[in-house]
C-alpha positions in Angstrom: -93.4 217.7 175.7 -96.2 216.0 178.0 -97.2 213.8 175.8 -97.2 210.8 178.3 -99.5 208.3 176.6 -97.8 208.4 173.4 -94.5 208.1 175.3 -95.6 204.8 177.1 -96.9 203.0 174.2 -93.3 203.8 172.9 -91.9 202.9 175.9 -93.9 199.3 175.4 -92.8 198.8 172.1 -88.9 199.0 173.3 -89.2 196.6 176.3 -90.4 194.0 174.1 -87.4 193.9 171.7 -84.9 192.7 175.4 -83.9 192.9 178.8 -82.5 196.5 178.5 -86.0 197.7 176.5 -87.6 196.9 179.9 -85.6 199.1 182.1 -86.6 201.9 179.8 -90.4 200.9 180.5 -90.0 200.4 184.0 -87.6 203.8 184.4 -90.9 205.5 182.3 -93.6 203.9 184.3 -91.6 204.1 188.1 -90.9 208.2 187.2 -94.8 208.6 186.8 -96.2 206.6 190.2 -96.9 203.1 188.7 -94.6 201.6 190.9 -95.9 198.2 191.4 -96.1 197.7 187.6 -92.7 199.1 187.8 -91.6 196.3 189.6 -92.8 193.9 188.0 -91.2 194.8 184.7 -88.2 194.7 187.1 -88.3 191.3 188.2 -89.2 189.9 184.6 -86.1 191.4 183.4 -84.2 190.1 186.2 -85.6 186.4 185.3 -84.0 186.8 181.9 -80.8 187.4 182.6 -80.5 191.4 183.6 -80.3 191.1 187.2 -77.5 193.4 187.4 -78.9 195.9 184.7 -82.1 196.0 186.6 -80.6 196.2 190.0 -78.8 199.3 188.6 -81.7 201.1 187.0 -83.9 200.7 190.0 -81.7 201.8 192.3 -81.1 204.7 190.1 -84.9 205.6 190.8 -84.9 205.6 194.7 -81.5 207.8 194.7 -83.7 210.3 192.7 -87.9 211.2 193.3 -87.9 207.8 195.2 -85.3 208.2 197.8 -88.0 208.6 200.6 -90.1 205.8 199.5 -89.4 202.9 201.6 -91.2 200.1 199.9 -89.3 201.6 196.9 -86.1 201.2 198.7 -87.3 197.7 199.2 -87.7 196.8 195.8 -84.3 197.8 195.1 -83.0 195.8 197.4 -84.2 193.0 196.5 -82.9 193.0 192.9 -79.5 193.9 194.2 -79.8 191.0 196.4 -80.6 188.5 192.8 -77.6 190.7 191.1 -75.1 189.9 193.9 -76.2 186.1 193.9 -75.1 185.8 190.5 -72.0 187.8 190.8 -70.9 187.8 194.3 -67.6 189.0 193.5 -68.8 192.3 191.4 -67.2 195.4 193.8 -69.5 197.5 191.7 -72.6 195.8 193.4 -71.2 195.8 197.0 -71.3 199.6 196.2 -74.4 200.3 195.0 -76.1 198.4 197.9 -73.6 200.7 200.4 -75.6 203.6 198.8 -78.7 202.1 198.7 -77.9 201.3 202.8 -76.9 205.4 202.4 -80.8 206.0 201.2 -82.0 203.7 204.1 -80.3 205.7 206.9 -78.5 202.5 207.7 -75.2 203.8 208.2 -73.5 201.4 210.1 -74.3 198.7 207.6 -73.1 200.7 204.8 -70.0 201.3 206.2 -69.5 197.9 206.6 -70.0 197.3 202.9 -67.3 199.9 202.4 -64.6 198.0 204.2 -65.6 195.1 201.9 -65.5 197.1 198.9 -62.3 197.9 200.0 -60.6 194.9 200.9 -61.0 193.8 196.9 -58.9 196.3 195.5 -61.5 198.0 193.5 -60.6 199.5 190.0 -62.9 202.9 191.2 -62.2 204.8 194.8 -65.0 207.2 194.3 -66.4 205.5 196.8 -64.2 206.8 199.6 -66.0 210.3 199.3 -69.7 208.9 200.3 -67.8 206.7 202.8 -65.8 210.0 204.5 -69.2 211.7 204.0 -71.1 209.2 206.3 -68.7 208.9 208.7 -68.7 212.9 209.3 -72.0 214.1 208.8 -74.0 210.8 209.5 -71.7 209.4 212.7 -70.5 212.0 213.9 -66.8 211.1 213.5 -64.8 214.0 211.3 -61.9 213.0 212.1 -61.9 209.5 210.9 -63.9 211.3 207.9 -61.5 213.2 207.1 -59.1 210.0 206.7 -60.8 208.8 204.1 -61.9 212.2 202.1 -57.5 212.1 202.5 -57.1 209.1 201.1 -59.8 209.7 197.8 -57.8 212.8 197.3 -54.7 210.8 197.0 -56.4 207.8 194.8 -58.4 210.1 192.4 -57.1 213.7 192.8 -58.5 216.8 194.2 -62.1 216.3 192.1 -64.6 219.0 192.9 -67.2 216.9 194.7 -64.5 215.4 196.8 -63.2 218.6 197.8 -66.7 219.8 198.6 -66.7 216.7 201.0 -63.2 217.3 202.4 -64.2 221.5 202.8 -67.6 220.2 205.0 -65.3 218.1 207.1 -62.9 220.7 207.2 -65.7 223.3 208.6 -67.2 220.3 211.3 -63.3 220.1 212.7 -63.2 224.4 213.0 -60.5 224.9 210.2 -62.4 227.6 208.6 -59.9 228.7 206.4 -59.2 225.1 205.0 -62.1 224.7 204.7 -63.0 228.1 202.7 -60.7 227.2 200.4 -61.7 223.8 199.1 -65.6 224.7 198.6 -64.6 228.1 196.8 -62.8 225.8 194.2 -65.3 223.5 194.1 -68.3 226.2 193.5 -66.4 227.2 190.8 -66.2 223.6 189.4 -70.1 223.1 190.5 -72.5 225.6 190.7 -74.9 223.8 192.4 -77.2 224.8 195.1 -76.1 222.3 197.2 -72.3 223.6 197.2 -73.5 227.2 197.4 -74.8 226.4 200.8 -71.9 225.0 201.7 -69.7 227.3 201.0 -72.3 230.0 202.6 -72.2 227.8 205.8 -67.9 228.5 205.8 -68.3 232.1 205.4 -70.6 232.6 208.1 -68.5 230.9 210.5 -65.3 232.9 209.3 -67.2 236.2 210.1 -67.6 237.2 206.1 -71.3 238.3 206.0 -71.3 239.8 202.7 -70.5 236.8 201.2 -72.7 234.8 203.5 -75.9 236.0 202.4 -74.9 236.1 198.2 -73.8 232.3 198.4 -77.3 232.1 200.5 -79.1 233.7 197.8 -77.2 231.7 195.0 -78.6 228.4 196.9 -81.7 229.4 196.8 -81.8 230.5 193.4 -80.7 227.4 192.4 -83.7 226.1 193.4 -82.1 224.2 196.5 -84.9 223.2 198.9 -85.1 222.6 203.1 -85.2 218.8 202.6 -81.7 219.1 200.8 
């Protein structure tokens, strides 16, 4: 309700009672541009014991409003570096510094972390669809995307957001059709501006201009912009 002043001195009052108070004051004070002070509330709740907590909720910051901000990105790193230290054999952090590699355009470094990720046997595959995601759109290898789209489909089961991935591939390789088909189920599941241009993308290409230009128009009305 913009009442931002009253919200930080609450915001205060809960990062002194522990570790976990402090993320929600740094979360508060990183979401409105104090970032250094951010960071420091970081690091102190790192020293006491919440590396991996704090890794976590900073990283959730640069994959929102912070994604483009390098020394950000930095900071995040950093703290998943202490986490890891501490619990090198946590799959869960291996992950979250693939993505945060993701938000750094280092691609070949995150798909290394994958093939680590999966040579533990994690207990979660969701992992696979950022993985077959990079590989297609980011490398430039479909193909080899659409392996491991293949494989998250046969781990976790034909989820929405992995057949959005798996339609995308599907379009990159020319099966239209296929490809149709998967994002029309997961619009349905989604209906996110991000999908809706997806989906518009397949029905250009199989000739179907109608439906072209009112999944265009449903992207934009959900508010989706350029740099998405």
């Amino acid at each position: 309700i913009g009442e931002d002043a009253a919200a930080e001195r609450i915001a205060r009052r809960i990062a002194a009672l522990n570790g976990r108070g402090k993320m929600v004051l740094a979360e508060f004070l990183g979401t409105h541009g104090k970032l250094k002070e951010a960071a420091e509330v970081y690091r102190q709740a790192a020293a006491e014991g919440d590396a991996r907590d704090a890794a976590r909720s900073a990283l959730g910051l640069a994959s929102g409003e912070l994604s483009s901000n390098e020394d950000w990105l930095k900071q995040a790193d950093v703290l998943l570096e202490q986490a890891i230290r501490k619990q090198p054999e946590a799959v869960e952090l291996l992950q979250a510094r693939a993505y945060l590699r993701h938000l750094q355009r280092n691609y070949d470094e995150e798909i290394q972390l994958y093939n680590q990720v999966m040579s533990r046997n994690p207990s979660s595959y969701v992992f696979l669809n950022n993985w077959a995601w990079t590989l297609s759109e980011e490398l430039g290898k479909p193909e080899e995307g659409l392996k491991r789209v293949t494989q998250a489909i046969e781990k976790v089961g034909k989820q929405p957001h992995i057949l959005d991935t798996r339609g995308v591939i599907f379009l990159r390789l020319g099966r239209v059709d296929e490809a149709v088909a998967d994002l029309e189920i997961a619009a349905a599941a989604i209906p996110s501006g991000t999908i809706y241009f997806h989906l518009a993308r397949a029905y250009e290409k199989a000739g179907r201009k109608d439906d072209f230009a009112k999944f265009l128009q449903k992207a934009r009305d959900a508010k989706l912009k350029p740099d998405q």
